[in-house]
C-alpha positions as CSV (number, residue, x, y, z in Angstrom):
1,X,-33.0,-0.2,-4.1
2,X,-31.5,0.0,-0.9
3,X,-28.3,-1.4,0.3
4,X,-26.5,-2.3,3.5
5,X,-24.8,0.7,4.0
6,X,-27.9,2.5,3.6
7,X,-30.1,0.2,6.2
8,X,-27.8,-0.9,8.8
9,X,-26.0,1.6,10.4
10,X,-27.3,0.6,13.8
11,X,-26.7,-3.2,13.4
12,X,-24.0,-4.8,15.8
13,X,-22.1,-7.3,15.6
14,X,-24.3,-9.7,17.4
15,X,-27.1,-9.3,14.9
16,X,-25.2,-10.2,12.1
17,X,-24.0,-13.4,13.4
18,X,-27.2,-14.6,15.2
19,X,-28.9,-13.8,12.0
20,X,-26.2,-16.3,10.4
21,X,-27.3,-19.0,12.7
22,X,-30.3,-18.5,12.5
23,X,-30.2,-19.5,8.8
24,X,-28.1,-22.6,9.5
25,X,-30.8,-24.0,11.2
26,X,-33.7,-23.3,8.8
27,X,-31.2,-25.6,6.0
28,X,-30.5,-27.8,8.8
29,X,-34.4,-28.3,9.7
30,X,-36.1,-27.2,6.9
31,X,-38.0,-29.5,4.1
32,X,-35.2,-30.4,1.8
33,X,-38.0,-30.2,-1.5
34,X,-38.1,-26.4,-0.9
35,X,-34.7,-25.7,-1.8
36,X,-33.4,-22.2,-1.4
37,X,-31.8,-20.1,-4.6
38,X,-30.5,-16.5,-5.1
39,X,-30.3,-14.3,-8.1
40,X,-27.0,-12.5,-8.1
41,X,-26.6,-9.1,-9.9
42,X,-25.5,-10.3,-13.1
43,X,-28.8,-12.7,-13.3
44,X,-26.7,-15.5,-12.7
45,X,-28.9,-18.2,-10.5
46,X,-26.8,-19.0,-7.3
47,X,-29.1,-22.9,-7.0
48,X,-30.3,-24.7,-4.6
49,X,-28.3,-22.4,-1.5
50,X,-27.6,-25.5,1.2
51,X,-25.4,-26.4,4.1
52,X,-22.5,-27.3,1.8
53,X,-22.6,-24.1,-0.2
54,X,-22.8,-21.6,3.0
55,X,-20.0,-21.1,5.9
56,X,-19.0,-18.6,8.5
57,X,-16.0,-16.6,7.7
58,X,-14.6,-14.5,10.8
59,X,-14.7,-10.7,9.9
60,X,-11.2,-10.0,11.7
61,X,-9.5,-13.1,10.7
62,X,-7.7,-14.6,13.1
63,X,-10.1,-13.2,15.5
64,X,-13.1,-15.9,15.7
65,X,-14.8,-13.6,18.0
66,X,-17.6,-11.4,15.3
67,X,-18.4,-13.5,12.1
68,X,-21.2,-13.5,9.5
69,X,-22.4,-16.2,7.2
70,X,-21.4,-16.2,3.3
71,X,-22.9,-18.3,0.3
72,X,-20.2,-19.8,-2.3
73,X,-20.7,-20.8,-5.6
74,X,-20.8,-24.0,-6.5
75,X,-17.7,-23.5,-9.5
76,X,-15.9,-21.3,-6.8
77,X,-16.2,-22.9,-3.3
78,X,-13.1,-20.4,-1.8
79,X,-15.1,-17.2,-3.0
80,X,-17.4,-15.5,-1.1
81,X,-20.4,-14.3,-3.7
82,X,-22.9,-13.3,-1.3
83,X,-22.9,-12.1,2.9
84,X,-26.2,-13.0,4.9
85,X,-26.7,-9.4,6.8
86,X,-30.2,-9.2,9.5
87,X,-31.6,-11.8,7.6
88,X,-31.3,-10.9,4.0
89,X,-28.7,-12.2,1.2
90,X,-26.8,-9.3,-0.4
91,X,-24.6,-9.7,-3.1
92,X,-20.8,-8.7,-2.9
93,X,-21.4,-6.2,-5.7
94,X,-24.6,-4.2,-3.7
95,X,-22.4,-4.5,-0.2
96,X,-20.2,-1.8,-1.3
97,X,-22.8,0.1,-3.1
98,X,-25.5,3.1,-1.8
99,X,-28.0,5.2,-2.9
100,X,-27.4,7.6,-0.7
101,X,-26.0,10.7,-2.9
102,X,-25.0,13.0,0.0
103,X,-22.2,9.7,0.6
104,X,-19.1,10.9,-1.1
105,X,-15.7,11.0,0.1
106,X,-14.1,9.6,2.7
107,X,-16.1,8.2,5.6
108,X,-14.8,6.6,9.1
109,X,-16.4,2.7,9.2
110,X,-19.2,1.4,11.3
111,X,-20.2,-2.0,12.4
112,X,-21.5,-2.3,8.7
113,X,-18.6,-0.3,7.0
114,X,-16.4,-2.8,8.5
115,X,-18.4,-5.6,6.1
116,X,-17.5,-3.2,3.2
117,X,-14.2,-3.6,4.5
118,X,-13.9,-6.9,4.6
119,X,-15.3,-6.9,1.0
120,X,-12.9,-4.8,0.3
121,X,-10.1,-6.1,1.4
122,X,-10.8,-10.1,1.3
123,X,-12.8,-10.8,-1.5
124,X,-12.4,-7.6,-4.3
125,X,-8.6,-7.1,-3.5
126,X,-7.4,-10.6,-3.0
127,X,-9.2,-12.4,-5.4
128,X,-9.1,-9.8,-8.5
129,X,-7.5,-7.0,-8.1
130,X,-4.1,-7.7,-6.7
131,X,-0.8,-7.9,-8.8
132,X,1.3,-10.7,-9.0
133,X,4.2,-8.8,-7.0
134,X,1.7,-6.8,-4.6
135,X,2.1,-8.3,-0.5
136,X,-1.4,-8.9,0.6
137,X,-2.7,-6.9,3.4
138,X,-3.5,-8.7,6.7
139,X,-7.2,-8.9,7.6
140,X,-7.8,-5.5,9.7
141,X,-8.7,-5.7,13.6
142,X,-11.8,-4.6,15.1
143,X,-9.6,-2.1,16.9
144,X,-8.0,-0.3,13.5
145,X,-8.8,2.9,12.9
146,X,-10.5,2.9,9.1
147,X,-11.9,5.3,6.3
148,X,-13.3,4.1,3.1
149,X,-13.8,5.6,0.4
150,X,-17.2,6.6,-1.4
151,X,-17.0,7.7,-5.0
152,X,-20.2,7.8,-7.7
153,X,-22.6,5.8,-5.5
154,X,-19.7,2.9,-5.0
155,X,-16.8,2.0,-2.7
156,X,-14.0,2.3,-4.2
157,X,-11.3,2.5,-1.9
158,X,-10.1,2.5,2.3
159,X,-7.1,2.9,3.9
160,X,-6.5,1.6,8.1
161,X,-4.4,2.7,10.8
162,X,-3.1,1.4,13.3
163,X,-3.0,4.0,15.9
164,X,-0.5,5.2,18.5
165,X,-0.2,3.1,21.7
166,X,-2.8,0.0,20.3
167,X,-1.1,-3.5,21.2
168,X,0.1,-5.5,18.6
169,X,-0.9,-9.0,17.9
170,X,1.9,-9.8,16.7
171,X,4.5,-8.9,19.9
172,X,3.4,-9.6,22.8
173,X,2.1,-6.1,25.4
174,X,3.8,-4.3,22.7
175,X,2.4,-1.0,21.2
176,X,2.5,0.8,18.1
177,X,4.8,4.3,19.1
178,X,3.4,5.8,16.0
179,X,0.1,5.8,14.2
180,X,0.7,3.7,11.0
181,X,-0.7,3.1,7.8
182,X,-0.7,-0.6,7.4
183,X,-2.9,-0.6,4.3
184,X,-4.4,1.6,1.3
185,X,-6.1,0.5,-1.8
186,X,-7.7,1.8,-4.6
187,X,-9.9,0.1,-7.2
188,X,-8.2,-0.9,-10.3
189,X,-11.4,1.0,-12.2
190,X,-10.7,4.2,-10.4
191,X,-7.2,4.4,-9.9
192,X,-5.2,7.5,-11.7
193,X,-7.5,10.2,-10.0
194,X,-6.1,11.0,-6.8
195,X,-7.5,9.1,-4.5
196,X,-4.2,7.7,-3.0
197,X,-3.1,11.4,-2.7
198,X,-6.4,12.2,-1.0
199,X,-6.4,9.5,1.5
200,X,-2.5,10.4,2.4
201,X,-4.0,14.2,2.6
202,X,-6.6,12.8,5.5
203,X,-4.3,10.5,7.2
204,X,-2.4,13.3,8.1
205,X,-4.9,15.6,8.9
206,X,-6.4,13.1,11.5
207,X,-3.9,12.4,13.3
208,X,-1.8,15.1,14.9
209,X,1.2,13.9,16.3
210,X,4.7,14.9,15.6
211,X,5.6,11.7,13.2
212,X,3.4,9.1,11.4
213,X,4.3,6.0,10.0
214,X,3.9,4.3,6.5
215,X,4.1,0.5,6.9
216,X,7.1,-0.9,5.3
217,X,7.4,-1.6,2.1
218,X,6.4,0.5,0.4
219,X,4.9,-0.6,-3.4
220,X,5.7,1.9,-6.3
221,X,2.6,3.3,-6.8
222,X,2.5,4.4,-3.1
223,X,5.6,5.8,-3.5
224,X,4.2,7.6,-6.6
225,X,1.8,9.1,-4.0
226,X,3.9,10.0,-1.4
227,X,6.5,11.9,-4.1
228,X,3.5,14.3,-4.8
229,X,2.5,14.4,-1.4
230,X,6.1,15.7,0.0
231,X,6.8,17.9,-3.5
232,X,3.0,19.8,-2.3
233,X,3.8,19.8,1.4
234,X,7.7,20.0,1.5
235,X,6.7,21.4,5.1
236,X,5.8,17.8,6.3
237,X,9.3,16.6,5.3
238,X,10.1,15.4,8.6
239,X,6.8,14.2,9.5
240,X,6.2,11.1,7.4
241,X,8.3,7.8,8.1
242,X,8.6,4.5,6.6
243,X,7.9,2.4,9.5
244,X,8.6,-1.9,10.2
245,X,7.2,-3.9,13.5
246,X,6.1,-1.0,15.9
247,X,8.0,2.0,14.9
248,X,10.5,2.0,17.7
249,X,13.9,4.0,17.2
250,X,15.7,1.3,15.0
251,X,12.8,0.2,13.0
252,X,11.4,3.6,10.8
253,X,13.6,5.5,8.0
254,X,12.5,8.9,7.1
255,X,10.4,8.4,3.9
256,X,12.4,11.6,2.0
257,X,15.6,9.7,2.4
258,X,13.8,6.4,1.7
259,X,12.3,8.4,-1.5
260,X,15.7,9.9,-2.7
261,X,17.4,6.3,-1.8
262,X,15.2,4.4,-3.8
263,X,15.6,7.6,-6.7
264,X,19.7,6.7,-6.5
265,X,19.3,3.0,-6.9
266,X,18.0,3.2,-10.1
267,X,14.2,1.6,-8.8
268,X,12.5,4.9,-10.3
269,X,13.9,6.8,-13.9
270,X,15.7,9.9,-12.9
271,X,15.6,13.2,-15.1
272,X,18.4,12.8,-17.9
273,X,20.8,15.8,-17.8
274,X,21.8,16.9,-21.4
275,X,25.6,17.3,-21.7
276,X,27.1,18.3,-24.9
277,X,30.3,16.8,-26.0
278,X,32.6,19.2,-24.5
279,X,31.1,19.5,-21.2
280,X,31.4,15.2,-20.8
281,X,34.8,15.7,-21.5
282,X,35.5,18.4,-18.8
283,X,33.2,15.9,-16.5
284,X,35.8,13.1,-17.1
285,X,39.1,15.1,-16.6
286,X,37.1,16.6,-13.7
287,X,36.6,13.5,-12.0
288,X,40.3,12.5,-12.6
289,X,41.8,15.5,-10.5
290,X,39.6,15.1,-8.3
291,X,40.3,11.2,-7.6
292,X,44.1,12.1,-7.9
293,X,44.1,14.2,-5.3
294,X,41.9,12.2,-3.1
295,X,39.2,14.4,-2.8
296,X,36.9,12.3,-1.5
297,X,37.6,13.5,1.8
298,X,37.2,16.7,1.3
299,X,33.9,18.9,0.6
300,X,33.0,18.5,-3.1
301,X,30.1,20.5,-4.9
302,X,29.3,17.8,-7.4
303,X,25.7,16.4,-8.1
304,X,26.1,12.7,-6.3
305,X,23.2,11.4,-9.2
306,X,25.8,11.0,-11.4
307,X,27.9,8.7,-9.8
308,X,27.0,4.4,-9.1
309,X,29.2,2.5,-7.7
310,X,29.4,-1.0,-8.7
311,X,30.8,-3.1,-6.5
312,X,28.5,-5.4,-5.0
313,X,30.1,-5.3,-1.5
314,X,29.2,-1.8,-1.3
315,X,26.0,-1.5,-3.0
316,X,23.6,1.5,-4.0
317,X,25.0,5.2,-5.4
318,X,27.7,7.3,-3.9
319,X,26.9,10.9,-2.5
320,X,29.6,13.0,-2.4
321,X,31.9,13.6,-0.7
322,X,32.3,10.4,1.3
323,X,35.8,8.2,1.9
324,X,35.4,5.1,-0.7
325,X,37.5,1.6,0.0
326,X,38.1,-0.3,-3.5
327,X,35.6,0.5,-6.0
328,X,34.5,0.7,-9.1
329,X,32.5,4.1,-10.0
330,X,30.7,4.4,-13.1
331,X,29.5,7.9,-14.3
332,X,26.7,7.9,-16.8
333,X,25.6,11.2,-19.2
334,X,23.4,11.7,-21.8
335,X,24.7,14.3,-24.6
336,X,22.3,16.5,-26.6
337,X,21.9,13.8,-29.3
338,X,20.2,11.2,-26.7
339,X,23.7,9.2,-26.8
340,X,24.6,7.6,-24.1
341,X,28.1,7.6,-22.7
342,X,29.5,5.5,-19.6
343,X,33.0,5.8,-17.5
344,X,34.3,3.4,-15.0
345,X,36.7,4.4,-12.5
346,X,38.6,2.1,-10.7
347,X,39.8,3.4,-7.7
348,X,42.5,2.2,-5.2
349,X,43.6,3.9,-1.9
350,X,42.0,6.9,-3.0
351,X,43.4,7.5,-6.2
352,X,42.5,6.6,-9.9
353,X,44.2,3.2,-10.8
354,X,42.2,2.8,-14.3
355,X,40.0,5.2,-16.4
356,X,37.7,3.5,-19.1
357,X,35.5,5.1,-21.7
């Protein structure tokens, strides 16, 4: 069987939507006792396909310009299950499928590819796939630049950039000063193999400027991604950013600090560092001198992992050395045993005022 991908890679955007209308009519003018009907996939019996169960849907979404005609169920009237492309039905499951073997990898979109896209992204993503905390992406632009990614004869994955001086349509004859990932996604089915890592790889080996930009936030698994990325490439260091709005100045943090921020703040597990009993005691008295004498401004060789501070005006963990107003600082070790042991420190003018074990 052939399949979209496969067939259409000349097809414009034109076609697709006259093809659509086309359609429309026939249900609008055709004999109503030859009812149309298609067989999904799963055998499933999509019945009697009419102007109630069909609707255009716009391929860039807010952009009405390009759109292509899509068949609902009746159970399920918000879910595309098929796409009407040059005059044939194809279900959502064969649009992001090929028999072409020699497709594998990651492969720059087309008219067509951006259907798979769309798929993608609109129907597989938001409908099934996405987590209860995950931010859904925005529908991609006709302008983004797009790979998606071909695995086992399926699609199984894209990520889209938004590149370096493309206006925004969000601010107004503003431009992006950075290409920008603004989305990457993975099937749930094929997740765990290194696909994210891959597509990160390509992002930066297409583009060759001197910074590029993850869009902000960040989930965890992409921050999974980008650990392994930076710990195989510590090179690129200074290359990748976590970037809001259009990356000006003010609005991108380097993504190794982000990384090691996010590490500090507890919102990743740290590596536990086995102290026996004697060495937590020297830690503690340690840490006293050191807050008697005020050492806080001066240079201190101490690993700043091992100290939070607590109060909420001041959120997030303390790297030394740094000047501290009125805090609380709580160290936390882990003996040989796996026992846990915690000391606050309250501190005031930049010496100890209280000591708790």
């Amino acid at each position: 069987m052939k399949f979209p991908v496969d067939t259409l890679e000349s097809v414009h955007h034109g076609q697709l939507e006259l093809s659509g209308q086309v359609y429309m009519d026939e249900l609008l003018h055709g004999n109503p006792d030859h009812a149309h009907y298609f067989l999904l996939p799963s055998g499933r019996k999509v019945t009697c396909i009419s102007l109630s169960s069909v609707g255009f849907v716009p391929l860039y979404g807010a952009n009405l310009e390009h759109k292509i005609l899509a068949l609902f169920a009746p159970e399920d009237p918000l879910t595309a299950v098929a796409l009407l492309l040059s005059d044939q039905w194809y279900a959502v499951e064969n649009i992001l499928r090929t028999a072409n073997p020699t497709r594998e990898g990651l492969f720059q979109v087309s008219v067509v590819d951006r259907v798979i896209l769309y798929v993608l992204n609109r129907i597989v993503y938001r409908t099934s796939e996405m987590a209860a905390g995950d931010v859904p992406f925005l529908c991609h632009d006709k302008n983004d630049y797009a790979k998606i990614l071909w695995h086992g004869g399926e699609a199984v994955g894209f990520y889209s950039i938004k590149t370096k001086g493309l206006f925004s349509l969000l601010e107004t004859w503003s431009q992006f000063c950075l290409p920008v990932m603004n989305s990457i996604f993975v099937r749930k089915g094929h997740r765990g193999n290194g696909h994210g890592l891959r597509m990160l790889e390509d992002f930066v080996d297409s583009f060759k400027e001197d910074e590029l930009g993850l869009k902000y936030p960040l989930s965890p698994a992409m921050s999974q991604v980008c650990q392994r990325y930076l710990a195989r490439y510590p090179a690129d260091v200074e290359l990748l950013w976590e970037v809001e709005g259009l990356g000006r100045s003010y609005q991108k943090t380097l993504l190794a600090n982000r990384l090691s921020a996010l590490a500090l703040a507890g919102k990743r597990p740290l590596p536990a560092v086995p102290l026996s009993g004697l060495h937590f005691c020297c830690l503690l008295a340690c840490l006293f001198f050191l807050f008697t004498l005020g050492s806080f401004t001066h240079p201190v060789d101490w690993n700043p992992l091992c100290v939070k501070n607590t109060d909420r005006s001041h959120a997030g963990n303390v790297p030394l050395p740094v000047t501290l107003p009125d805090v609380t600082v709580t160290v936390c070790c882990q003996d040989e045993q796996e026992n846990g042991a915690t000391a606050e420190v309250d501190v005031m003018d930049g010496s100890i005022r209280e000591l708790t074990v």
